[in-house]
Wavefront OBJ file of the C-alpha trace (Angstrom):
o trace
v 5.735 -51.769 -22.205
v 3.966 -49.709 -24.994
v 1.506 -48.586 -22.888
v 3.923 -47.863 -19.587
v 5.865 -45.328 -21.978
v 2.718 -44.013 -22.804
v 1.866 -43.372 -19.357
v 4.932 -41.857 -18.226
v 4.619 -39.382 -21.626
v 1.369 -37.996 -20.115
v 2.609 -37.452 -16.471
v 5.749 -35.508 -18.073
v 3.405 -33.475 -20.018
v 1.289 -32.803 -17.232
v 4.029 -31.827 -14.841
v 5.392 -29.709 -18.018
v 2.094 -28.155 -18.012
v 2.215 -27.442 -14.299
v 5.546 -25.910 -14.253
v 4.314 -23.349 -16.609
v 1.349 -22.726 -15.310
v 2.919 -21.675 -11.835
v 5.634 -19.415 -13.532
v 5.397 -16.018 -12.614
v 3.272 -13.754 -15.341
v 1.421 -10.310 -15.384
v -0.572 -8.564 -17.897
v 0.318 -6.173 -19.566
v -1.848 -2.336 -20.271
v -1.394 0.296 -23.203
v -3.615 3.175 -22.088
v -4.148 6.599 -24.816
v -6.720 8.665 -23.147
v -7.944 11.904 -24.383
v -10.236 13.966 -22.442
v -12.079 17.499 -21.836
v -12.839 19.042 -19.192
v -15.490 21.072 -18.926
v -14.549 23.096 -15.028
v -17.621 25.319 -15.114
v -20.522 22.355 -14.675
v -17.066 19.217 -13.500
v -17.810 17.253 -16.377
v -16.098 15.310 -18.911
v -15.850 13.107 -21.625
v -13.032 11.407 -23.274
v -11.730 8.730 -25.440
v -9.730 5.216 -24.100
v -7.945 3.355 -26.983
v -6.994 0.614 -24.240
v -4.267 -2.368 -25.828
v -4.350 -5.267 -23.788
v -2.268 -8.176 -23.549
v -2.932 -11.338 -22.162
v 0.077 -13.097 -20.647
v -1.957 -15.816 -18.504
v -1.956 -19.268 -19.277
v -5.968 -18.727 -19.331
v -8.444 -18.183 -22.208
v -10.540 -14.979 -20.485
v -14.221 -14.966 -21.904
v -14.978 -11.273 -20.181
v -13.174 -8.438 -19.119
v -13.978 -5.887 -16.235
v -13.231 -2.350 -15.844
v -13.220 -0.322 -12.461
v -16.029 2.660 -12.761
v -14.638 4.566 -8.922
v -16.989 7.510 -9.832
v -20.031 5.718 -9.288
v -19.683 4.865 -5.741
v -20.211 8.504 -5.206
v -24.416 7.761 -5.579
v -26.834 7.522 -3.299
v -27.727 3.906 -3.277
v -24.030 2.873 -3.999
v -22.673 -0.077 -2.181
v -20.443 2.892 -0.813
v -23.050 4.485 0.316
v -24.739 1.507 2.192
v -21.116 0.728 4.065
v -20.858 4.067 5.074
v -24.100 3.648 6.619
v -24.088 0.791 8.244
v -20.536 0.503 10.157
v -20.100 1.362 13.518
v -17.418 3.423 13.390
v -17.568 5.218 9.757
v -14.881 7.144 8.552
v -15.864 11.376 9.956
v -14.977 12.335 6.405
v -17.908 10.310 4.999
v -20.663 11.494 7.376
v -23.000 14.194 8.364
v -23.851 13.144 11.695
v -23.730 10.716 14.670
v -26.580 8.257 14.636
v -29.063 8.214 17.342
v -30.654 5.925 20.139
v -33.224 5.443 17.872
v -31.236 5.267 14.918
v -28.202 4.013 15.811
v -26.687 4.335 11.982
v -24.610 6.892 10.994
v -26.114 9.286 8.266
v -23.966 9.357 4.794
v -22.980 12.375 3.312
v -23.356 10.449 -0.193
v -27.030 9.824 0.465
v -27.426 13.264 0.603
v -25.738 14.245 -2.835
v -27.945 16.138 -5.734
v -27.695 15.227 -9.118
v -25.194 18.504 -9.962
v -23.147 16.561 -7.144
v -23.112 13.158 -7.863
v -20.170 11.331 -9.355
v -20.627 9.330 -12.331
v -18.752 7.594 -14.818
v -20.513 6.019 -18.061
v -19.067 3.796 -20.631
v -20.714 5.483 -23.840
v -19.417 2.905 -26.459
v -17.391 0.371 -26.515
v -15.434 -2.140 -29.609
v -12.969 -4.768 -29.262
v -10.832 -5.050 -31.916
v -13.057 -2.461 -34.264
v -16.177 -4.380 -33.673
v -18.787 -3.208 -30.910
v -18.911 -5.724 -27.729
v -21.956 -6.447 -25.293
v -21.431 -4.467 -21.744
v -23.544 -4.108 -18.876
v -21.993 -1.563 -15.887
v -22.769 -3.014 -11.830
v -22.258 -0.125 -10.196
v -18.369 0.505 -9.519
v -17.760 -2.408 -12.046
v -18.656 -2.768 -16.217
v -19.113 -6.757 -17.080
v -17.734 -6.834 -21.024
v -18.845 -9.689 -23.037
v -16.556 -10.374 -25.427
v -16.630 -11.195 -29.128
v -13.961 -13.504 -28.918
v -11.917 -14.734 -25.939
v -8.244 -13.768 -25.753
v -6.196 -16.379 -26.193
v -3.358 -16.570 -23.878
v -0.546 -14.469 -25.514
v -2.573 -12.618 -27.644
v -3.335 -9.060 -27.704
v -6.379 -7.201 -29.212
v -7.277 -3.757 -28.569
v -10.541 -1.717 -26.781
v -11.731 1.765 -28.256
v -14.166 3.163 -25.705
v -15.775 6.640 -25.741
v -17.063 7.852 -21.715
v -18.141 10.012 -19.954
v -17.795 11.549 -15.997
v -18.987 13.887 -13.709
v -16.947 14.923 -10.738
v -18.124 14.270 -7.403
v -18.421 16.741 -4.518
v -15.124 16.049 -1.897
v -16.071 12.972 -0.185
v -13.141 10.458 0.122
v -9.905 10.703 -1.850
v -11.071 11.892 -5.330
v -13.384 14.695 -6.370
v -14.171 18.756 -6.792
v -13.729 21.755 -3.870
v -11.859 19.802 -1.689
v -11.262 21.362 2.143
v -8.099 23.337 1.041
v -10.586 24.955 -1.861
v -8.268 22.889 -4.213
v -10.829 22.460 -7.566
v -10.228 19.002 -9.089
v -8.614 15.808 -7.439
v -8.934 13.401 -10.089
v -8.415 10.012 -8.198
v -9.471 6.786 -9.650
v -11.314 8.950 -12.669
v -11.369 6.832 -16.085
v -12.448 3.654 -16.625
v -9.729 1.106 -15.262
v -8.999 -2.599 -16.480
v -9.632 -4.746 -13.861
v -6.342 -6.964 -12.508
v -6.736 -10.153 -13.601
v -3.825 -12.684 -11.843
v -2.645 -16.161 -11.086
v -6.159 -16.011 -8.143
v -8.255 -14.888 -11.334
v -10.202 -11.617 -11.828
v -10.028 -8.557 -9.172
v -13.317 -7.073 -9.793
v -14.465 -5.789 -6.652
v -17.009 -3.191 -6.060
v -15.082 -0.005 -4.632
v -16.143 0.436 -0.872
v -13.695 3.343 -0.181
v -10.490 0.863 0.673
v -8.206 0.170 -1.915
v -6.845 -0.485 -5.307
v -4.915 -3.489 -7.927
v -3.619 -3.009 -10.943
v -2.265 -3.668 -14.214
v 0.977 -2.518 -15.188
v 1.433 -0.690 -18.326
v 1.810 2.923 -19.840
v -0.085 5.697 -20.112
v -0.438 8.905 -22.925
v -3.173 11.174 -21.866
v -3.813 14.426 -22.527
v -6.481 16.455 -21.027
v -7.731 19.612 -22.057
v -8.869 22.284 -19.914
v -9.221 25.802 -19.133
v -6.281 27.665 -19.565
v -6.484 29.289 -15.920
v -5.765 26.231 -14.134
v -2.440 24.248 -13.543
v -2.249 20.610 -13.468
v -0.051 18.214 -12.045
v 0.495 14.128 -11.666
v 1.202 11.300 -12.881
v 4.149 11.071 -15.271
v 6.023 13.545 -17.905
v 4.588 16.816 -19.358
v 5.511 16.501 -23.030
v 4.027 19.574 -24.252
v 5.568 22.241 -21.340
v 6.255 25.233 -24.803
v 2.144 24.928 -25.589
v 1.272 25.647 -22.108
v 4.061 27.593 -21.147
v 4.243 25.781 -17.726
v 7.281 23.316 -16.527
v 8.736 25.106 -19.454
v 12.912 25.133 -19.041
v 14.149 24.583 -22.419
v 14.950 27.938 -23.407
v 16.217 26.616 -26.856
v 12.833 25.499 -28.007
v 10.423 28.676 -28.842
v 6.709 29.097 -26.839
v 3.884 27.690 -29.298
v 1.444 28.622 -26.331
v -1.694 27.997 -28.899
v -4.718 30.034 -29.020
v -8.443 29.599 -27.569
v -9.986 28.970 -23.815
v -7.954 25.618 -23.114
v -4.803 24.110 -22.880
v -3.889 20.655 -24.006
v -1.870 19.122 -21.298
v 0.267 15.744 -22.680
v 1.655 13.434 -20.278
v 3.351 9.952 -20.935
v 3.532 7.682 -17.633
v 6.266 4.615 -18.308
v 5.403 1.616 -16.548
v 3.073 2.394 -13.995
v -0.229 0.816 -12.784
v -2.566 4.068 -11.974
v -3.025 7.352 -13.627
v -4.179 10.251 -11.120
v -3.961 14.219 -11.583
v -5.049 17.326 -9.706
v -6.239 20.963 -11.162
v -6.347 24.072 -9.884
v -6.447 27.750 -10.873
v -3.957 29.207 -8.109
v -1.745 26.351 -7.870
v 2.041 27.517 -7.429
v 4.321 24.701 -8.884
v 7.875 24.329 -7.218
v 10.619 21.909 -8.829
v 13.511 20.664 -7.083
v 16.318 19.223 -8.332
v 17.921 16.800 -6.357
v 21.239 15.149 -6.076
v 20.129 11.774 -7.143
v 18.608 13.342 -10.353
v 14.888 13.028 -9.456
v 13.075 16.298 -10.464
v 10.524 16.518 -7.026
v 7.614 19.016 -7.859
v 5.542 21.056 -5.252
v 2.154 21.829 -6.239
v -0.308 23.579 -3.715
v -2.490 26.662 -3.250
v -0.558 30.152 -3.436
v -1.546 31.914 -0.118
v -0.284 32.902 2.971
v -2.174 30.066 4.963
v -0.046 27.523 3.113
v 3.125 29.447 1.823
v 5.624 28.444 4.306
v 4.971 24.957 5.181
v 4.575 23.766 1.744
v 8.290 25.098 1.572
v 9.662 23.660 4.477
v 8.532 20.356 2.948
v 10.720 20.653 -0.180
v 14.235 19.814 1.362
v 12.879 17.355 4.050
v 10.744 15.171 1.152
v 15.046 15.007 -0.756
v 16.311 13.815 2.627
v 13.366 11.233 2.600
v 14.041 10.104 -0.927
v 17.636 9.775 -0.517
v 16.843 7.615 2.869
v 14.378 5.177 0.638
v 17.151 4.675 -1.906
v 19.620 3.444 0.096
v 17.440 1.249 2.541
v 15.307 -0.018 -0.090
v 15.872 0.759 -3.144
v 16.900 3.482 -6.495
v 13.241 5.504 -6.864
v 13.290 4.359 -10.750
v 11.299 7.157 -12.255
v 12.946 10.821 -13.238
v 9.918 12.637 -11.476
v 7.812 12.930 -8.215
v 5.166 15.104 -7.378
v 3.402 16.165 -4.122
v 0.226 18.021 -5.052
v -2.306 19.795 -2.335
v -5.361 17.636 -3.309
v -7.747 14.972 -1.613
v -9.060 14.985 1.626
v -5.797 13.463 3.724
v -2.721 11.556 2.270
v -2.870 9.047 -0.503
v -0.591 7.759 -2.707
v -0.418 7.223 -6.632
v 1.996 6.802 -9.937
v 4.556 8.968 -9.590
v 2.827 11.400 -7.313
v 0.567 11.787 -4.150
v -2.321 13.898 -3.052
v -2.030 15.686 -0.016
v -4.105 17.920 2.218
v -3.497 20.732 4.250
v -0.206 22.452 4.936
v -0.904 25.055 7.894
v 2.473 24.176 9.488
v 5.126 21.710 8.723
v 4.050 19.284 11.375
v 0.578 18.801 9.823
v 2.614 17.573 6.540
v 5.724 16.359 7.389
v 4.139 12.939 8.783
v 1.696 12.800 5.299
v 4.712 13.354 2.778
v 6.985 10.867 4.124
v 4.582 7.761 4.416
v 3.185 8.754 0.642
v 6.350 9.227 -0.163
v 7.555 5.414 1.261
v 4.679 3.985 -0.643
v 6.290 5.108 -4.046
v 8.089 1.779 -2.899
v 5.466 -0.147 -0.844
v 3.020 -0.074 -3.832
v 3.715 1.883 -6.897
v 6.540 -0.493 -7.251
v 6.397 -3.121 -5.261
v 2.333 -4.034 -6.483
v 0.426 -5.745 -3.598
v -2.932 -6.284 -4.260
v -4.036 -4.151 -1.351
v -7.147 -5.171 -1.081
v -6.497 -8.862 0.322
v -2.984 -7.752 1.735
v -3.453 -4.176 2.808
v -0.669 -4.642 5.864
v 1.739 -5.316 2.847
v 1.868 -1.757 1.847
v 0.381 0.084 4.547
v 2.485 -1.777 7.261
v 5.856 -1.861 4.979
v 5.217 1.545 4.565
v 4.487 2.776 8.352
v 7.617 1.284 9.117
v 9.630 2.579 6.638
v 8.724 5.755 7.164
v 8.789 5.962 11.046
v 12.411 4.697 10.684
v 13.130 7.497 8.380
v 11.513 10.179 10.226
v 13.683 9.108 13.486
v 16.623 9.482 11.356
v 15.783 12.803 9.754
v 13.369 14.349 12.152
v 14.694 13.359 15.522
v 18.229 12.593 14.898
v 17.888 9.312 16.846
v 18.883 6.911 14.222
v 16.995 4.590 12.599
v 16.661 1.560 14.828
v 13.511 0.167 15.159
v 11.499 0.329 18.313
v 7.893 -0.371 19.610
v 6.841 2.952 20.072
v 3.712 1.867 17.980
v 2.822 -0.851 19.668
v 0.028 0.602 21.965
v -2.557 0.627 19.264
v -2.512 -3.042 18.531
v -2.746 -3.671 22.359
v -5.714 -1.856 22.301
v -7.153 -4.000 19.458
v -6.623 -7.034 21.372
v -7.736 -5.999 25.151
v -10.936 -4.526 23.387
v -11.594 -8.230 21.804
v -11.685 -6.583 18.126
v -8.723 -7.878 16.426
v -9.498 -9.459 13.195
v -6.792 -11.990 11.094
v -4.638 -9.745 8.880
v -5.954 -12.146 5.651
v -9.181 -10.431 6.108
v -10.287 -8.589 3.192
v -9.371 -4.799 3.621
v -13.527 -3.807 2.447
v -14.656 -6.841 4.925
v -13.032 -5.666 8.669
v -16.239 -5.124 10.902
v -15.045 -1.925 11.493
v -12.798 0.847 10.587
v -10.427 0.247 13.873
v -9.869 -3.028 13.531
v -8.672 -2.519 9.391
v -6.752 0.607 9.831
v -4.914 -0.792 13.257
v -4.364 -4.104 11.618
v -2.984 -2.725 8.386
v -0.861 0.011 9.481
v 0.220 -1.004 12.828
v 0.232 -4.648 13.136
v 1.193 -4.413 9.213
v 4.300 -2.180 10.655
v 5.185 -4.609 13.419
v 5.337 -7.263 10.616
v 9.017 -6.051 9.973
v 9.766 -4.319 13.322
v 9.527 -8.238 15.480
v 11.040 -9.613 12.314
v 14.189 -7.813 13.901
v 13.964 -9.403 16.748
v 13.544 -12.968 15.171
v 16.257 -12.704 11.918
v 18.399 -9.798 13.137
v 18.625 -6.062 11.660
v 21.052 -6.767 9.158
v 18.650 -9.510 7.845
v 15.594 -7.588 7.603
v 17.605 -4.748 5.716
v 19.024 -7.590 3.352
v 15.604 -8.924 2.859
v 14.022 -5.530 1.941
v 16.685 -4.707 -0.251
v 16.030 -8.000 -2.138
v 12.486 -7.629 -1.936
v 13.212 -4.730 -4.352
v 15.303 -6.062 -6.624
v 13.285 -9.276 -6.975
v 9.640 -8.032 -7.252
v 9.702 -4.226 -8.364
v 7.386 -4.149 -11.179
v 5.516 -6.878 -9.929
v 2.990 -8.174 -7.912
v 4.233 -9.764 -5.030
v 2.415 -11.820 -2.272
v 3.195 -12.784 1.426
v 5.022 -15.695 0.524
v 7.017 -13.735 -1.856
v 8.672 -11.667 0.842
v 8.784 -14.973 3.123
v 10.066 -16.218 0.957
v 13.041 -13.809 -0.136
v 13.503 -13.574 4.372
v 13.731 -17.311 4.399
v 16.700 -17.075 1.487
v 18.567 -14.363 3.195
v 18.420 -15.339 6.851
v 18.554 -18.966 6.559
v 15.243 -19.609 8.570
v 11.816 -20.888 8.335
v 9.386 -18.546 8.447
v 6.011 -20.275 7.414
v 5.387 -20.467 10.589
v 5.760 -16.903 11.249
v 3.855 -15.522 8.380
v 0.803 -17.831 9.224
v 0.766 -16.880 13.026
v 1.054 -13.010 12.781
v -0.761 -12.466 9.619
v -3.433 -15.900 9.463
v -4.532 -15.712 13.106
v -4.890 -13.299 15.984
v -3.114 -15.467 17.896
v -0.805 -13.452 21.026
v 2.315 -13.663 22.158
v 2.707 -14.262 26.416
v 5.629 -15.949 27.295
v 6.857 -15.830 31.240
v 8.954 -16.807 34.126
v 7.088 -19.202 35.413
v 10.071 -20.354 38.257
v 13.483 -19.632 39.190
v 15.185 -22.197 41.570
v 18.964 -21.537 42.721
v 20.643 -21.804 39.221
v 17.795 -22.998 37.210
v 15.151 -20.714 35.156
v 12.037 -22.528 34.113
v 10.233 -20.387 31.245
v 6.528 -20.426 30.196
v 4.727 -20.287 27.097
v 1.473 -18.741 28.118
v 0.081 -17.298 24.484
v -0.990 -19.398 21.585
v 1.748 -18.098 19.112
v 5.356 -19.162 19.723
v 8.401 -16.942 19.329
v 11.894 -17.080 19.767
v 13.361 -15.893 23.142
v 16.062 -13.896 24.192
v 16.780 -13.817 28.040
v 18.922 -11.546 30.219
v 20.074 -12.591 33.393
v 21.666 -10.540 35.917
v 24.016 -12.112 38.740
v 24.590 -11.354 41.944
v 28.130 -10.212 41.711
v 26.622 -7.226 39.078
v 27.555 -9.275 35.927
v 24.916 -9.943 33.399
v 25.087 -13.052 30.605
v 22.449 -13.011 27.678
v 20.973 -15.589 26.565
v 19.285 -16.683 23.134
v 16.517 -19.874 22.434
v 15.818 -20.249 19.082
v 12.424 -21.821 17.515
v 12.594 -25.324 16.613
v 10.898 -24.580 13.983
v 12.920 -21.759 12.720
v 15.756 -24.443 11.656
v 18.442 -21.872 11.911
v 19.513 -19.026 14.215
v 19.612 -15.256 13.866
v 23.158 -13.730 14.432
v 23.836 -13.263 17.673
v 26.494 -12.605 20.432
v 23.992 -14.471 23.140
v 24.660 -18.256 24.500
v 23.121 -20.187 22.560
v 21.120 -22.807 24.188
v 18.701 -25.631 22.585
v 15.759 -24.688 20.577
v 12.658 -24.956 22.031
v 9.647 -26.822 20.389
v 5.992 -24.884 20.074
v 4.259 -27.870 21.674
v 6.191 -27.898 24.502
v 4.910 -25.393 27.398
v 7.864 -24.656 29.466
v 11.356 -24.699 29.374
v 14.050 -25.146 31.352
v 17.976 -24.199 31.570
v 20.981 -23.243 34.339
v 22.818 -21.028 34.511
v 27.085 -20.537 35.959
v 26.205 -18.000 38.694
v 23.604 -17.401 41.123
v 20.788 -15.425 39.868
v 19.576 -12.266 40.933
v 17.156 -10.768 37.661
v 15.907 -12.889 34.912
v 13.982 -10.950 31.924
v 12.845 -11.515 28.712
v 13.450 -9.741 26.141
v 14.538 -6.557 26.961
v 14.840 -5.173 23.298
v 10.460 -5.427 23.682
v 10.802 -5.807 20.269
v 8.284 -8.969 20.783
v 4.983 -8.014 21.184
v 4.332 -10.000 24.203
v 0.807 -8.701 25.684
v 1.624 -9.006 29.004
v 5.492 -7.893 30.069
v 4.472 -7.792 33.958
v 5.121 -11.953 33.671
v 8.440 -10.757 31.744
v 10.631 -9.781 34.843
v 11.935 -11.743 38.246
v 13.938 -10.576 40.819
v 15.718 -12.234 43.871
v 15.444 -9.970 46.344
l 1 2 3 4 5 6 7 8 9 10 11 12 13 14 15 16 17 18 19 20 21 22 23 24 25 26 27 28 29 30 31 32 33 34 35 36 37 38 39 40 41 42 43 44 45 46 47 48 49 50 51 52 53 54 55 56 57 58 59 60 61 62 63 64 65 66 67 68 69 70 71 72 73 74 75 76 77 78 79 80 81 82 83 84 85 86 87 88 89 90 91 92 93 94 95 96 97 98 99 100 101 102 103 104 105 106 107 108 109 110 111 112 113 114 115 116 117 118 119 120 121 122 123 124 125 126 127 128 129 130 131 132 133 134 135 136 137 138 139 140 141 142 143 144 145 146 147 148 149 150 151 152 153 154 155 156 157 158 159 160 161 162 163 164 165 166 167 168 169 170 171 172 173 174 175 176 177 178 179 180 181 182 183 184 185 186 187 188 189 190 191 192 193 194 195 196 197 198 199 200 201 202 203 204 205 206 207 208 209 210 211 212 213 214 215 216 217 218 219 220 221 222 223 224 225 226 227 228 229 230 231 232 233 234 235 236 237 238 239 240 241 242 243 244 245 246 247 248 249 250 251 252 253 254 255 256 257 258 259 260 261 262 263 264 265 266 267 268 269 270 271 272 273 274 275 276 277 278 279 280 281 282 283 284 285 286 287 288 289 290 291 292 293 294 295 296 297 298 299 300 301 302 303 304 305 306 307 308 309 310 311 312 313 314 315 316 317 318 319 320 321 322 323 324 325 326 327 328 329 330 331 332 333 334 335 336 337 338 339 340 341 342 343 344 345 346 347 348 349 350 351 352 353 354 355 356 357 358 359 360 361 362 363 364 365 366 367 368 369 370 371 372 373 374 375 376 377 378 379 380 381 382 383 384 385 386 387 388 389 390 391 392 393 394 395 396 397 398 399 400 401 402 403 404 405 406 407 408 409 410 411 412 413 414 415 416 417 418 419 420 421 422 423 424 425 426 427 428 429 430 431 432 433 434 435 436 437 438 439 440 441 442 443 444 445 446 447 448 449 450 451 452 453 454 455 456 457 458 459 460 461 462 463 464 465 466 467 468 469 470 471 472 473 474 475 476 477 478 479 480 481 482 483 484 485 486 487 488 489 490 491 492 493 494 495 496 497 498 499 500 501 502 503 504 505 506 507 508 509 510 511 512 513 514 515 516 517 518 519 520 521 522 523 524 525 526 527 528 529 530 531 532 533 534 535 536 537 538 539 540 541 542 543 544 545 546 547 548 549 550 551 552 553 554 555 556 557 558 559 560 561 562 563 564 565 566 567 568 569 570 571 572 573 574 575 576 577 578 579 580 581 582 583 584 585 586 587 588 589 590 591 592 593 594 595 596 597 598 599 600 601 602 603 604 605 606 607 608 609 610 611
């Protein structure tokens, strides 16, 4: 008996164990940066005291920290990617490879010293006392002193220093606009280390994890240029810029630089642009968010970059209500980078010609103020997660505010995935965003099969569900780091249906939907499954006297129904190729679903008619 209680002791305290282990938990980042800037030869140095806590169940022996900068090097694992895919992003290259070089040529490979981008760890102490570090490239390996325990929190002084790249993806000096400094992905960056362990992968040009925390930098430049960003100016009566508080006297201090302070609450990134003829715009909106303009004062870009300021409220207020209050008291939009990329609090943004180059840019950075810089994905295994949640987003606000058609979804964007699948290049959406064999196949995947995530989950839950579900997305996993099964998850709870089976067919495989009308006999409709995946099915049928009865055949596997006014009729099981049911009248057209919110490959099987 002794030994029985002893037994059933140890599997409590092992299940205890277990429970906690799978609770949710995060780490946790105090960043206080201080650097110069040195604008006449783009290079700095600066100073990182970096307070980390550990709120893992796991003892961590090493650290990592993300060094961006040095991907723009010759020799970088960048360099060799850009190289060696078959369809290389235009930005990154100098020209189309040859018969007898069929490689693209890389415009890193083909950077000077002067042009380089670096970024060296100079010193670094944990807890006071100097630790052993070796940098791999994009990545520094830290040896530490002594692990951190889990709960405990010690603290990293580091001393570094950069150089600025030339403009070649993203981050960097002289961009295409002429805009000087677009400081992406600049200092050196903990590494995210979650419940799947450490994320310290080499940066390819794809895209970024990690750790949530604050920041208090303050960078010090020449006194010509104007900088915007991430989080709160704290110091606008130094600089005599963002400067509104009439009550408080200028201090504007002597000498060749200003001292710019910002504090960023909460945030996992901290990204700034600079430039000596930037014009800064604030507008105040209704729902008290301060949205600041920041882009070159000319002619060429005068008018567009106003026309955006109204349009980029509209868009905020329309990504409140669907998904969620924007949390911060500030957003900026900056002229910077070499396209449209989003960060804390703020996004880079090129061009500005006319409104329609823009418009497109601002409101999908804008959506991923949701769809990443609070709801953190770790993009680089589930790029679809913010890239699609964001594409559709954003397309159903721009038919709202652009086009005045509302903001019900449609397949208008469903081409490009067709394409990916009639040109035998589709690759599972698990696929890891740096590893896609090429640049179509990731960008496609992400962003349009990402997008039609959400748009078919319409047609299986209903719209009423899917807005539900994205509003509870919000609520549940803002300031966290949620996962496919998360938002599953929080679907499953607010529709009342299974969707493992959804999540693993759409974003595990590259299995395609086909389903058909394989007979139609007097009364009697006989339907196929001709595609590996299985969906749902919604039927119209149209009688012979004019009248028209819909019909709706749930999953079996869904275990539930979406709201509908369609007869219902029996589920129908995956492993079961056809199925059969009558109908009252005689039938003149049968088709399936005529919402084509599916994404059935081939729609020609779709449609009968009795003529």
């Amino acid at each position: 008996m002794k030994r029985f209680l002893q037994l059933i002791m140890l599997v409590s305290a092992v299940s205890i164990t277990a429970q906690n282990n799978t609770a949710y938990w995060q780490q946790h980042v105090n960043y206080t940066m201080d650097v110069d800037v040195d604008v006449a030869n783009y290079k700095y140095n600066g100073t990182q005291n970096l307070v980390y806590t550990n709120n893992s169940p796991d003892v961590l022996e090493k650290v990592f920290y993300h060094l961006y900068f040095n991907a723009f090097q010759p020799g970088s694992e960048m360099d060799a990617r850009v190289g060696s895919i078959i369809d290389p992003d235009k930005r990154m290259v100098v020209n189309k490879g040859t018969k007898e070089n069929p490689f693209y040529e890389s415009r890193i490979a083909k950077l000077k010293p002067d042009q380089v981008g670096y970024l060296n760890v100079m010193t670094l102490q944990q807890n006071g006392i100097d630790v052993n570090y070796k940098a791999e490239g994009t990545v520094l390996i830290v040896a530490l002193n002594n692990p951190i325990q889990p709960g405990e929190t010690v603290t990293f002084d580091m001393t570094f220093e950069g150089q600025i790249p030339e403009m070649i993806r993203r981050a960097g000096r002289n961009s295409e606009d002429g805009v000087a400094l677009s400081m992406a992905q600049w200092y050196p960056k903990m590494a995210e280390y979650d419940f799947e362990g450490w994320h310290a992968d080499a940066y390819i040009a794809r895209e970024f994890h990690g750790v949530w925390g604050n920041f208090d930098v303050t960078l010090h430049l020449d006194k010509k240029y104007t900088v915007g960003g991430t989080g709160y100016l704290q110091n606008p009566q130094e600089i005599g810029h963002g400067y509104e508080d009439k009550t408080k006297p200028l201090t504007i201090k002597k000498g060749k630089k200003h001292s710019w302070h910002f504090v960023a609450p909460n945030v996992h990134d901290f990204t700034w642009a600079a430039d000596p003829d930037f014009k800064h715009d604030i507008l105040k909106t209704k729902s008290g968010t301060q949205l600041h303009f920041l882009y070159k004062n000319n002619k060429k870009y005068a008018n567009a970059w106003k026309e955006i300021q109204p349009l980029t409220e509209k868009a905020l207020d329309y990504f409140n209500e669907t998904i969620g209050p924007y949390p911060w008291k500030q957003y900026s939009v900056i002229q910077g980078g070499d396209g449209g990329m989003e960060y804390a609090m703020c996004t880079l943004i090129s061009g500005g010609e006319t409104l329609g180059s823009i418009i497109g840019t601002v409101f999908h950075e804008l959506a991923h103020a949701w769809f990443q810089q609070l709801l953190a994905t770790n993009e680089s295994k589930h790029s679809w997660m913010d890239e699609g949640c964001t594409t559709y987003i954003a397309t159903l606000a721009s038919n709202k505010i652009l086009k005045n058609k509302g903001d019900k979804p449609k397949s208008d964007n469903y081409s490009r995935y067709f394409y990916l699948v009639n040109a035998e290049i589709e690759e599972p959406l698990t696929t890891h965003a740096d590893r896609f064999n090429t640049n179509t196949a990731f960008s496609t995947a992400s962003y349009t099969k990402g997008s039609m995530f959400l748009t078919q989950l319409n047609y299986i839950i209903g719209e009423d569900n899917v807005k539900k579900s994205l509003k509870k997305y919000y609520d549940d996993f803002k300031f966290k780091h949620p996962t496919p099964n998360d938002f599953q998850r929080v679907a499953e709870k607010v529709s009342g249906i299974q969707l493992d089976w959804y999540l693993n067919e759409w974003i595990e495989t590259i299995h395609t939907i086909d389903y058909a009308i394989a007979k139609v006999e007097e009364n009697n409709i006989t339907l196929a499954r001709v595609g590996q995946m299985p969906m749902p099915i919604d039927v119209r049928v149209t009688y012979s006297d004019g009248s028209f009865q819909d019909f709706y055949i749930p999953l079996k596997m869904m275990k539930g129904e979406k709201p509908s006014t369609a007869t219902l009729k029996r589920d129908w099981a995956w492993s079961n190729r056809f199925y059969s049911f009558s109908t009252p009248k005689e039938i003149k057209k049968v088709e399936i679903d005529i919402s084509s919110l599916m994404a059935d490959i081939n729609r020609g099987n779709n449609v009968f008619f009795n003529y």
